[in-house]
C-alpha positions in Angstrom: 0.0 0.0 0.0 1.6 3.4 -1.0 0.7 6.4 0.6 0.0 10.3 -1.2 1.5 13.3 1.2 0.4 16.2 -0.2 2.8 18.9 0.7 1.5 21.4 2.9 2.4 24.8 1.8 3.2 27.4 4.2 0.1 29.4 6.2 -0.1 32.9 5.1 0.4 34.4 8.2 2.3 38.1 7.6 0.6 40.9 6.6 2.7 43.9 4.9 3.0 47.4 7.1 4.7 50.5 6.4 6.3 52.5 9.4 8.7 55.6 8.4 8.7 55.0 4.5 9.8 51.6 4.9 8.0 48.5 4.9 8.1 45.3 7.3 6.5 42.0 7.6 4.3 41.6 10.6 3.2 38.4 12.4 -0.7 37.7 12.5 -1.0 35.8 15.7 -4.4 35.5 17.2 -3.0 33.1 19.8 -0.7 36.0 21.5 -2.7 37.9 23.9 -0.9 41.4 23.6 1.2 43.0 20.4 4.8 42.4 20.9 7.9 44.2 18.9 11.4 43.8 19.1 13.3 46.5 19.6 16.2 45.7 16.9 13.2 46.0 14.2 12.6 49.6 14.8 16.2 50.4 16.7 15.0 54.0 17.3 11.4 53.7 18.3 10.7 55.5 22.1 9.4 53.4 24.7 8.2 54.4 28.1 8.9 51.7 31.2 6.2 49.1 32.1 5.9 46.5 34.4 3.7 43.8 32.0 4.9 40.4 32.2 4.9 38.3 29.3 5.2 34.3 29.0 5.9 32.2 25.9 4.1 28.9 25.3 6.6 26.5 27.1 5.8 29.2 30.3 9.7 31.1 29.6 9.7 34.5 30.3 9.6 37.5 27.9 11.6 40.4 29.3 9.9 44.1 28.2 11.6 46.7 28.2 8.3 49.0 27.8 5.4 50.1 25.7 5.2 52.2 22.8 2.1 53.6 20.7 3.4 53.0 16.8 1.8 54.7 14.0 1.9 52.8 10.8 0.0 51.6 7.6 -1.8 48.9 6.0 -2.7 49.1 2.2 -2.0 52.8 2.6 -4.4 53.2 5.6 -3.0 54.8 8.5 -3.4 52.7 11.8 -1.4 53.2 15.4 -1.6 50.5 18.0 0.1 50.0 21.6 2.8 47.2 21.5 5.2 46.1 24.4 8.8 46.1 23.6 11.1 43.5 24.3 15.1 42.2 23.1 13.7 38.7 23.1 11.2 39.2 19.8 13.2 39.5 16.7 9.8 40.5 14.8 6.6 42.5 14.6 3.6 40.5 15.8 0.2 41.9 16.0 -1.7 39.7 18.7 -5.4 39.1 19.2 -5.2 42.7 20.7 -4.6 44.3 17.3 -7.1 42.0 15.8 -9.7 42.3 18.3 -9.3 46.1 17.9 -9.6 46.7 14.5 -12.5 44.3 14.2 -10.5 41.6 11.8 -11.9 39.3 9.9 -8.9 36.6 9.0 -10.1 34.4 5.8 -7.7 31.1 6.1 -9.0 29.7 2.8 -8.4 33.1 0.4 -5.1 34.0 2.6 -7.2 37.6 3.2 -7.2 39.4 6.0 -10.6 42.4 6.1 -10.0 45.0 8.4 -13.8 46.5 9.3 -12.6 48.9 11.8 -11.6 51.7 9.4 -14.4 53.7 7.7 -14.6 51.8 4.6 -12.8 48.2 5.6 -9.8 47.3 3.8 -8.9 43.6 2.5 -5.2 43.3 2.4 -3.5 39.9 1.1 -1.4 38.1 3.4 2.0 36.3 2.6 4.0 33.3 4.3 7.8 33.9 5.4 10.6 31.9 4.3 12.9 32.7 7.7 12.8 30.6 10.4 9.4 30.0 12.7 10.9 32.4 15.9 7.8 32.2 18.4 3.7 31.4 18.0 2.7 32.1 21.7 2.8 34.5 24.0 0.4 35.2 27.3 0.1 38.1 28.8 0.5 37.4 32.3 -0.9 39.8 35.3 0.4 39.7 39.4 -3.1 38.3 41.4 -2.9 39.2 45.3 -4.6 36.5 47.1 -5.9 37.2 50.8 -4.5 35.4 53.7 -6.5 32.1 54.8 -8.3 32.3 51.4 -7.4 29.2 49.9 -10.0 25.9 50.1 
C-alpha cells in the first residue's frame, strides 16, 4: 500500500505594514494575547517603562523593556496600536489585541485578512515567510494578590 503526502504549503500568516517609508512583515498571531515588537526591528522607536509580564508557550519569560504607541499603515491606511517592547522578539507580531481592535476578519481559505474597523474596511493579502518559525505564543500574564486564609 503506497501512501499520497500532499505537501502542505506554508500558512499565510504576515501581513505587509509601512512604518517611516519603509515597509516590514508583521506576524498575525491570534494566539498572542498582547502585540509584541522587538526592539532591533525599529532600533529608534521611544518606549516608556512598564511593568507587564509576558510568558511564551513552554511558560519562559519575555523580558519588556516597555510600551510604545506605533503609528503605521496597512494598504496605505494609517493605523497606530500600543505594543510592548522586548530584546527577546526579533519580529513584529500583532496579537489578538490588534485583531480584536480593529474588528478583523482573517479568511484562512483566500489567505485575506478584512480589516472593518476603518471607515470603509480594507482587505489586504497576506504572505508566508521563508525565515525561520521564531515564536507562536505568548500570554500576557498579570500579578493576582490572594488574601490570607483564602485558599480551600
Amino acid at each position: 500500500m503506497s501512501h499520497i503526502m500532499a505537501k502542505r504549503k506554508k500558512a499565510a500568516v504576515y501581513i505587509t505594514l509601512q512604518y517611516n517609508g519603509m515597509d516590514f512583515r508583521a506576524l498575525l498571531d491570534s494566539g498572542c494575547d498582547v502585540s509584541v515588537l522587538g526592539r532591533r526591528i525599529l532600533p529608534n522607536l521611544s518606549y516608556q517603562a512598564c511593568h507587564k509580564n509576558l510568558l511564551a508557550a513552554n511558560a519562559s519569560p519575555i523580558p519588556i523593556l516597555g510600551n510604545a504607541l506605533v503609528s503605521f499603515t496597512v494598504a496605505g491606511v494609517a493605523l497606530q496600536h500600543q505594543f510592548l517592547v522586548s530584546d527577546a522578539i526579533e519580529e513584529i507580531v500583532l496579537g489578538s489585541d490588534w485583531l480584536e481592535a480593529n474588528n478583523c476578519t482573517w479568511d484562512f481559505q483566500t489567505s485575506t485578512l478584512c480589516i472593518k474597523s476603518l471607515p470603509i474596511p480594507v482587505s489586504v493579502k497576506l504572505g508566508s515567510s521563508s525565515h525561520r518559525e521564531l515564536m507562536r505564543r505568548i500570554y500576557a500574564v498579570e500579578d493576582v494578590e490572594l488574601p490570607a486564609n483564602s485558599q480551600c
